[in-house]
N, C-alpha and C positions, 0 to 999 in steps of 0.2 A: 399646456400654456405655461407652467414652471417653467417646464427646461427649455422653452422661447425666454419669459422672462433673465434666465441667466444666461445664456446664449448672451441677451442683446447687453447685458451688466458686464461680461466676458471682454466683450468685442468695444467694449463704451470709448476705447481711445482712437478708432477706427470712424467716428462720426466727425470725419469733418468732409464736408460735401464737394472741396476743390477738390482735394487730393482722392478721396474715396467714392467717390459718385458713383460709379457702379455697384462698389459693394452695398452703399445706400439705397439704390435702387432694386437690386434682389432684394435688401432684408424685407426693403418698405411689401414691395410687389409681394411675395412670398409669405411673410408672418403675419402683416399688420393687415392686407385684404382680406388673408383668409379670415382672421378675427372679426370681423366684419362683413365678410359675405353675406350673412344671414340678415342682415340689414338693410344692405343694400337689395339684394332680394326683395325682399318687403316692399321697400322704396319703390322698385320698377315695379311692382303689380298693382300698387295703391294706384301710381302717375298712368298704368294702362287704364285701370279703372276708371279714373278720369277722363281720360281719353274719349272711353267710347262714352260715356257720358256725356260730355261738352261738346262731340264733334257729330254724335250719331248717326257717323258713317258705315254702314255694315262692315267694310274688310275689318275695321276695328274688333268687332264684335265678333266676330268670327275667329281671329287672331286670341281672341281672350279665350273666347270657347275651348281653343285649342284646336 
């Protein structure tokens, strides 16, 4: 996570979204989801849980099963 952090400190004059919108977009996709993945994780299993929960339709439930 440092050397993302300087990486993105490096590159800081590289943020402006007309002109650099792609590189914006790998840094975003690339560093800041993976930082995050593990959350977002969480999130979709909580909102499956839910799912089968509120809809208790078996494919759900089976889907969760795995």
């Amino acid at each position: 996570v440092n050397r993302s952090w300087r990486a993105v400190k490096r590159y800081l004059g590289w943020f402006n979204p007309i002109r650099q919108f792609r590189f914006l977009f790998e840094l975003f996709s690339h560093k800041v989801l993976r930082w995050f993945s593990m959350v977002i994780l969480i999130a979709m299993f909580v909102a499956n849980i839910l799912v089968v929960a509120l809809s208790g339709h078996p494919f759900y439930a089976v889907t969760l099963a795995g």
